[in-house]
VOVEX-953931 format. One record per residue: residue in one letter; z, x, y of N, C-alpha, C, O in turn. Coordinates in nm, 2 decimals, m for minus. Layout:
<atoms>
+---------+--------+--------+--------+--------+--------+--------+--------+--------+--------+--------+--------+--------+
| residuo |     nz |     nx |     ny |    caz |    cax |    cay |     cz |     cx |     cy |     oz |     ox |     oy |
+---------+--------+--------+--------+--------+--------+--------+--------+--------+--------+--------+--------+--------+
|       A |      Z |      X |      Y |      Z |      X |      Y |      Z |      X |      Y |      Z |      X |      Y |
...
+---------+--------+--------+--------+--------+--------+--------+--------+--------+--------+--------+--------+--------+
</atoms>
This chain:
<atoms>
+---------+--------+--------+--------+--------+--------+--------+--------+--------+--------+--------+--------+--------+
| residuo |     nz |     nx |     ny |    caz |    cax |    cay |     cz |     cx |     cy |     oz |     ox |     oy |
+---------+--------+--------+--------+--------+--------+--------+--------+--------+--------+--------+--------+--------+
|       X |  m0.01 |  m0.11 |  m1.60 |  m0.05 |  m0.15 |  m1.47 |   0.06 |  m0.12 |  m1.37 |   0.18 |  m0.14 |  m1.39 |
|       X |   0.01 |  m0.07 |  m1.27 |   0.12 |  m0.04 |  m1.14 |   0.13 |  m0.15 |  m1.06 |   0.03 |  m0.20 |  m1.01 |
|       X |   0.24 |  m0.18 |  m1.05 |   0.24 |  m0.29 |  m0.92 |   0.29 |  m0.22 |  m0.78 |   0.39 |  m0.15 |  m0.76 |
|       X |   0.17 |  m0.28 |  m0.69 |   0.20 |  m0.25 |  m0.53 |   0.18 |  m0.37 |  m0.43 |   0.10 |  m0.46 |  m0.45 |
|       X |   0.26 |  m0.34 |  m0.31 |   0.25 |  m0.40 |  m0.20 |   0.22 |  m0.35 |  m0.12 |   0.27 |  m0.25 |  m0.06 |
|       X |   0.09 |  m0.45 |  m0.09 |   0.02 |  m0.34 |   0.10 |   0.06 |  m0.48 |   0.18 |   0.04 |  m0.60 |   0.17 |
|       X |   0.18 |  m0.35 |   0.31 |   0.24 |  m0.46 |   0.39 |   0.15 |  m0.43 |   0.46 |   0.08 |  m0.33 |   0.42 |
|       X |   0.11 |  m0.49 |   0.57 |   0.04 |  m0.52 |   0.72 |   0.03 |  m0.67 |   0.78 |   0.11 |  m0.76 |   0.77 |
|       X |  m0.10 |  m0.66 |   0.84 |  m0.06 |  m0.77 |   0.91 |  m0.22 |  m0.85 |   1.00 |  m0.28 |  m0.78 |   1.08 |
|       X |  m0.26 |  m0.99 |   0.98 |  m0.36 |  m1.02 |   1.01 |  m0.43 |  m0.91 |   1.19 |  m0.37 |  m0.86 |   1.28 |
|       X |  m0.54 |  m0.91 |   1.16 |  m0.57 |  m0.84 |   1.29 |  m0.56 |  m0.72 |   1.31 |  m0.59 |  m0.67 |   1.42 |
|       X |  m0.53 |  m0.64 |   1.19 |  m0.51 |  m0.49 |   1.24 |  m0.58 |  m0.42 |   1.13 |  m0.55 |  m0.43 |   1.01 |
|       X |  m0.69 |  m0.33 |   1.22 |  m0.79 |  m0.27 |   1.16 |  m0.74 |  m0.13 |   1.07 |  m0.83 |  m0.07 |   1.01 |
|       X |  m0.64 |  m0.09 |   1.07 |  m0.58 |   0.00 |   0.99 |  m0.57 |  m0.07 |   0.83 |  m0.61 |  m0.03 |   0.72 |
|       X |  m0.51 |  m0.17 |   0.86 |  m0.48 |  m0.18 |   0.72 |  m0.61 |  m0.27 |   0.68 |  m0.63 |  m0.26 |   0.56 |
|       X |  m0.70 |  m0.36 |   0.73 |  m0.83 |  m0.33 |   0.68 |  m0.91 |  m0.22 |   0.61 |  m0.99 |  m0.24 |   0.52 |
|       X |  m0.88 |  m0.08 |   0.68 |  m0.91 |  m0.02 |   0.65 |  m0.88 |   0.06 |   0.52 |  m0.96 |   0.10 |   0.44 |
|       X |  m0.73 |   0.08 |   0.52 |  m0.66 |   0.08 |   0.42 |  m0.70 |  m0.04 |   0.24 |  m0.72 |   0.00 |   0.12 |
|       X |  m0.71 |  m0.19 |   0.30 |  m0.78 |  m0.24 |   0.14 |  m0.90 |  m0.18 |   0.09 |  m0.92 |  m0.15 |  m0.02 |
|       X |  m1.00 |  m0.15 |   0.20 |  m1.09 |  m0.09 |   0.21 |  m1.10 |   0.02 |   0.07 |  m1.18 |   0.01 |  m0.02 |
|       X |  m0.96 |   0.13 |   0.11 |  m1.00 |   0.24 |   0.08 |  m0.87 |   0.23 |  m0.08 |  m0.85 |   0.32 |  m0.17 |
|       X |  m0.83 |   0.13 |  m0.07 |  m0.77 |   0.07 |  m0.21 |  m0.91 |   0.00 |  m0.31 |  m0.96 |   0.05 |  m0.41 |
|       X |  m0.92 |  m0.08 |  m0.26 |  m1.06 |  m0.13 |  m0.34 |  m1.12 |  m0.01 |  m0.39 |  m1.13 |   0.01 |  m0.51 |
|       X |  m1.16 |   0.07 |  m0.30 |  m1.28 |   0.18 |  m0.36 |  m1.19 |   0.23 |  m0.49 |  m1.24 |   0.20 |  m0.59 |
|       X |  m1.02 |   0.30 |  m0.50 |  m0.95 |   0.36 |  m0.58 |  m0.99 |   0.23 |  m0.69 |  m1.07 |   0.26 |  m0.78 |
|       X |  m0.94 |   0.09 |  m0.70 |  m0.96 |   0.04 |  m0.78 |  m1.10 |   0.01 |  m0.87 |  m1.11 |  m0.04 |  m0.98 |
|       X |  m1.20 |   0.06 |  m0.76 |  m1.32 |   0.02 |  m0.85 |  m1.30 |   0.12 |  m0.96 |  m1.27 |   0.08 |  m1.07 |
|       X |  m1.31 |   0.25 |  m0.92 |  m1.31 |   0.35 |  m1.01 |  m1.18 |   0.40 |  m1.06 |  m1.17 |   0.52 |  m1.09 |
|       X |  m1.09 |   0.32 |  m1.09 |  m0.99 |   0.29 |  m1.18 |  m0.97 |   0.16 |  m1.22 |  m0.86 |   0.12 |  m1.19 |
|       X |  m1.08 |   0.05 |  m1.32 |  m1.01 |  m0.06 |  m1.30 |  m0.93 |  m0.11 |  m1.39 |  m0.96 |  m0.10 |  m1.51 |
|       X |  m0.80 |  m0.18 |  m1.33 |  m0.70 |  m0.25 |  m1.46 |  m0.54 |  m0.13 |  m1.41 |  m0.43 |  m0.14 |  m1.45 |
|       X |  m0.58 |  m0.04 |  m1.33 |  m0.45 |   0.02 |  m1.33 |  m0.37 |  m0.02 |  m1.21 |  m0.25 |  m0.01 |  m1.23 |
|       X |  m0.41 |  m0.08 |  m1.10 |  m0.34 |  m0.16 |  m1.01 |  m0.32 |  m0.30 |  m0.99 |  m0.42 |  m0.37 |  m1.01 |
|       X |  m0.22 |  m0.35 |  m0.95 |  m0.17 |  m0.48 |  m0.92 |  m0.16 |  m0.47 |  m0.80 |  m0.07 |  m0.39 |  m0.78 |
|       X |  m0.19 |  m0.50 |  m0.73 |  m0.15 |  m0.48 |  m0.54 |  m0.09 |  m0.63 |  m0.47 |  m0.20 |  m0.70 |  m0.48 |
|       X |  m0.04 |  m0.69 |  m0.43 |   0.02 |  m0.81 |  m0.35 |   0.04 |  m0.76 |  m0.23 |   0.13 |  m0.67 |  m0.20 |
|       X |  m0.06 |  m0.83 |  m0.12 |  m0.04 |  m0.79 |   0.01 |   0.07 |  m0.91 |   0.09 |   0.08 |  m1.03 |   0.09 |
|       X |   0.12 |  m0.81 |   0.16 |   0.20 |  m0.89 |   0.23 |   0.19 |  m0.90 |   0.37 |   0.20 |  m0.79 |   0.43 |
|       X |   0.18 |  m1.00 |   0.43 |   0.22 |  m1.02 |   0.62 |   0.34 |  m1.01 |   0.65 |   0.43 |  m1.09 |   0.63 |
|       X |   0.36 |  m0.88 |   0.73 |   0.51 |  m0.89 |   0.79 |   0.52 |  m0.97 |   0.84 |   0.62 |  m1.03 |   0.80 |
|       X |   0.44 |  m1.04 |   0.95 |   0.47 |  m1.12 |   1.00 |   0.53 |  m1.27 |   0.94 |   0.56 |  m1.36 |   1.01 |
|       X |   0.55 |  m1.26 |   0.85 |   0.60 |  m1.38 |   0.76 |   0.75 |  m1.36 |   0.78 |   0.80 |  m1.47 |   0.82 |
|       X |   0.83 |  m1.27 |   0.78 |   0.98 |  m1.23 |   0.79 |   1.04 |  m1.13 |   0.86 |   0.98 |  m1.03 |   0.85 |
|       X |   1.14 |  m1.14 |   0.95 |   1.19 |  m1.06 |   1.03 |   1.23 |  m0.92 |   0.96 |   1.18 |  m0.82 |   1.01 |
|       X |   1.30 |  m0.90 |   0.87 |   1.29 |  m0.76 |   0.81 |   1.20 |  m0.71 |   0.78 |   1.18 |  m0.59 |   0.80 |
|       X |   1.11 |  m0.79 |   0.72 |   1.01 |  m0.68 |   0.74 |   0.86 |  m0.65 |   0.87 |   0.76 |  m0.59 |   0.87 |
|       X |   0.95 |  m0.75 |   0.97 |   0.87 |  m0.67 |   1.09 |   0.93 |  m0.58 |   1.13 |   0.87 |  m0.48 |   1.16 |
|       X |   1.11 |  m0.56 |   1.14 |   1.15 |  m0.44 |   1.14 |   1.14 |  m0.33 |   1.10 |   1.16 |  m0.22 |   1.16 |
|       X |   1.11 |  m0.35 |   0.97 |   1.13 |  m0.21 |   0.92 |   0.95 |  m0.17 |   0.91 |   0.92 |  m0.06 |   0.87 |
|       X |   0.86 |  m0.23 |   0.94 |   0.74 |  m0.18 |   0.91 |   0.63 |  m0.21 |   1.06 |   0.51 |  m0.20 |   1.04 |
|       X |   0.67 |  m0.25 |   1.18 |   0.60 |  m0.27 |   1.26 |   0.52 |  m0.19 |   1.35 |   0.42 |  m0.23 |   1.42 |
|       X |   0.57 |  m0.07 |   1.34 |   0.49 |   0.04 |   1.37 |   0.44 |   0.16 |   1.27 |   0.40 |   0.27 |   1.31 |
|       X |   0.45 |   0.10 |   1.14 |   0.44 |   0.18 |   1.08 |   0.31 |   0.15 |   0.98 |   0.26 |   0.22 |   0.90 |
|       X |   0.29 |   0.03 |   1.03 |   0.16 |  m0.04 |   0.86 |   0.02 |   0.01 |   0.89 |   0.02 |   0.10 |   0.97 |
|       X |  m0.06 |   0.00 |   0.85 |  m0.04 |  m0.04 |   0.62 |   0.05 |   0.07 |   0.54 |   0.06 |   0.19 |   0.54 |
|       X |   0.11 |  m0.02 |   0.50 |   0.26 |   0.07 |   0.39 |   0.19 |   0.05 |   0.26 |   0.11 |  m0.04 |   0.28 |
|       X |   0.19 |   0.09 |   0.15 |   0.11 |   0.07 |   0.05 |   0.34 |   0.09 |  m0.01 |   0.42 |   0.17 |   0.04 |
|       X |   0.37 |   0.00 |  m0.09 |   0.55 |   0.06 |  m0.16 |   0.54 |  m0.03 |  m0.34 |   0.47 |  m0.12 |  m0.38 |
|       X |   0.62 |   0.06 |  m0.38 |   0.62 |   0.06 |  m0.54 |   0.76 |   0.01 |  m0.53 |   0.86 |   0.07 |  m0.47 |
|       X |   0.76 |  m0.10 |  m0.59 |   0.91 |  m0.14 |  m0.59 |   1.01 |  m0.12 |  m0.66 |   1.12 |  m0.12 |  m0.61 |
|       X |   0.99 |  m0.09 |  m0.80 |   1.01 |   0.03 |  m0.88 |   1.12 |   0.10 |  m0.86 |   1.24 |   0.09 |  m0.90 |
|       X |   1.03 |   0.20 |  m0.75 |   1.11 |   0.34 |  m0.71 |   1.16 |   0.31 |  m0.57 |   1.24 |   0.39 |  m0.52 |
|       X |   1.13 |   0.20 |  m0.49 |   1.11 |   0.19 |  m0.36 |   1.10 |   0.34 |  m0.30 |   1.19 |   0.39 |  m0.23 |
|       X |   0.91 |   0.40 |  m0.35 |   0.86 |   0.48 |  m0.28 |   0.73 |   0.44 |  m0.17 |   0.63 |   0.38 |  m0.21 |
|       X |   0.75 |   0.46 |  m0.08 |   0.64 |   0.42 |  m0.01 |   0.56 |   0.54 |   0.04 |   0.61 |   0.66 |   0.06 |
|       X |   0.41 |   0.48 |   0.06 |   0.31 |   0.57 |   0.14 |   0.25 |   0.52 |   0.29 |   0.18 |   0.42 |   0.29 |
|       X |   0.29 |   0.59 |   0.41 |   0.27 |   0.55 |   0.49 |   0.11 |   0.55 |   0.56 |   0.03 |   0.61 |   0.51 |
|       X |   0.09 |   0.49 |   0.66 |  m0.07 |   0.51 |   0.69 |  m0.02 |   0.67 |   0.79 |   0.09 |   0.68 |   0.83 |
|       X |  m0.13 |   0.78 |   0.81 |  m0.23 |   0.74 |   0.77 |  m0.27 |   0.81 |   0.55 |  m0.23 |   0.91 |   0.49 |
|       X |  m0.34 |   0.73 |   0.52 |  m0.39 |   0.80 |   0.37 |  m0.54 |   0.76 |   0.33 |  m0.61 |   0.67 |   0.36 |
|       X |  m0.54 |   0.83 |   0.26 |  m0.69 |   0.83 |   0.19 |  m0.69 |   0.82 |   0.06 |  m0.58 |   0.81 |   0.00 |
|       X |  m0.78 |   0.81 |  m0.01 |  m0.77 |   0.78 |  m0.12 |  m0.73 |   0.87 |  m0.26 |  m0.72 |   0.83 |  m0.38 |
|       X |  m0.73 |   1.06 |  m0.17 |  m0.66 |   1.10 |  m0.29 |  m0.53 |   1.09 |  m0.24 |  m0.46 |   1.06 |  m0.33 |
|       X |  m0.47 |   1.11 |  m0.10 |  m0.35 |   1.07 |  m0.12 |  m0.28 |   0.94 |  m0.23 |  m0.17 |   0.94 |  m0.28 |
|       X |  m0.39 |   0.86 |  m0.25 |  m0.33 |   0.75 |  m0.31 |  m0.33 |   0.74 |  m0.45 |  m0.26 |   0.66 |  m0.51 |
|       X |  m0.43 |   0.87 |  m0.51 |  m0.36 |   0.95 |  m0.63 |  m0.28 |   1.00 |  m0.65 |  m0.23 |   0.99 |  m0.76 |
|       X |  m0.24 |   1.08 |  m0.55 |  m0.11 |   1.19 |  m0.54 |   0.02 |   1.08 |  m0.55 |   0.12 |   1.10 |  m0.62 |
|       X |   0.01 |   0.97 |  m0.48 |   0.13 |   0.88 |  m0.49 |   0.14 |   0.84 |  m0.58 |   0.25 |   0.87 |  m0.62 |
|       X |   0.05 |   0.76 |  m0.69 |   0.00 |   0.71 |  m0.78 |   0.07 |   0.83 |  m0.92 |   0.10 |   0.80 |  m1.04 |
|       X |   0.07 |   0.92 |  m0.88 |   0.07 |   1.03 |  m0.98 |   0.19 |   1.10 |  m0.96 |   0.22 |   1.18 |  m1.05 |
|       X |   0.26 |   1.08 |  m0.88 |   0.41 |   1.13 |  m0.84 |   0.52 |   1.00 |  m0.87 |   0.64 |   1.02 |  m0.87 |
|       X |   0.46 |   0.88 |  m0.88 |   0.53 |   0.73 |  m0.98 |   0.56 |   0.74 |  m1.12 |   0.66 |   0.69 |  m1.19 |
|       X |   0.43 |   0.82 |  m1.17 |   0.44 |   0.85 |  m1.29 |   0.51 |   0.93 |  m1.33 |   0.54 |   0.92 |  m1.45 |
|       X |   0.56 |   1.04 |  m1.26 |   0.64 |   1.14 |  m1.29 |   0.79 |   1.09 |  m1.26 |   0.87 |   1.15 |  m1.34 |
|       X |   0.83 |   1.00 |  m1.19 |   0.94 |   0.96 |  m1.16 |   1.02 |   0.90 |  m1.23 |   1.12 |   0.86 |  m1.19 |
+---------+--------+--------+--------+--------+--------+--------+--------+--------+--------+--------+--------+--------+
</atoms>
């Protein structure tokens, strides 16, 4: 199982969009993702580092991140470039 965090933040239709288009990957992979979403807004570093930049989908792992905008083969290609790492 891969563990990820989708940072973003209540109210913003990107990263709705974004679970959106995680969900869909997870239906049709199920059991390979762990996802923990996070609200920047909960801590000042990470409104810094991610406030123009969300939904961040990051592998903590490698601390690689994928930034918006992506789709869902992007989110294979990420997914598949972890594994190689």
């Amino acid at each position: 199982m891969i563990r990820l965090i989708l940072f973003g933040t209540q109210g913003c239709h990107l990263c709705e969009r974004a679970e959106e288009l995680i969900g869909g990957y997870q239906a049709e992979n199920p059991g390979l993702l762990l996802i923990e979403k996070i609200d920047i807004a909960e801590q000042e570093q990470w409104q810094a580092r991610y406030a123009v930049r969300i939904p961040v989908l990051y592998h903590v792992q490698t601390d690689r991140e994928l930034g918006w905008p992506f789709d869902q083969a992007d989110i294979k290609a990420f997914l598949q470039a972890l594994d190689q790492a």
